[in-house]
N, C-alpha and C positions, 0 to 999 in steps of 0.2 A: 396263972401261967406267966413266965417271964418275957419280959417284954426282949425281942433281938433283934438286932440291926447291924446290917453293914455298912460302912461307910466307907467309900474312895477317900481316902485324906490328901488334899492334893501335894502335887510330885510326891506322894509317899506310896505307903504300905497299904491294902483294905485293913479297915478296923472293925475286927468280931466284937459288936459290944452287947452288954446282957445288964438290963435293967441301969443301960447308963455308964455301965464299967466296963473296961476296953477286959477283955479275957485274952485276945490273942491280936499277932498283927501278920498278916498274910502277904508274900511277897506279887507284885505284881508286876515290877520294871525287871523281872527275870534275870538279873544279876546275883542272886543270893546262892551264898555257898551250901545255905541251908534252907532248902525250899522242901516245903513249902512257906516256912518260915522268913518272917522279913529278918534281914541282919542288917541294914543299916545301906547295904551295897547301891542303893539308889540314889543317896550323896553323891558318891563318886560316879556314876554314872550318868550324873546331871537329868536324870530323870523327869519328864515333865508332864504331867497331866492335871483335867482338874478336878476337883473334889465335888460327890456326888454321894447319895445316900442310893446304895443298888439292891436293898433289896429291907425290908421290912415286912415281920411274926410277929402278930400278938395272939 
């Protein structure tokens, strides 16, 4: 079974990773044009949190 995690990256995106590789990056500072997807919009929103592992499947 693959190993899968998410990880807050901080001031970023969650990061869906699967055996270690990021697969997707999910928006969380709700700025993105294309949600659920991150686009990048949390740059300019000066977004700030911090990085956190929120959820691990093995």
């Amino acid at each position: 079974m693959p190993k899968v995690e998410v990880l807050s990256s901080e001031n970023g995106p969650n990061l869906v990773m699967v055996d270690g590789k990021v697969l997707t990056a999910l928006c969380r500072c709700g700025h993105s044009q294309h949600k659920p997807l991150c686009d990048g919009s949390h740059r300019s929103a000066e977004f700030r949190a911090a990085k956190a592992v929120t959820k691990v499947v093995e």
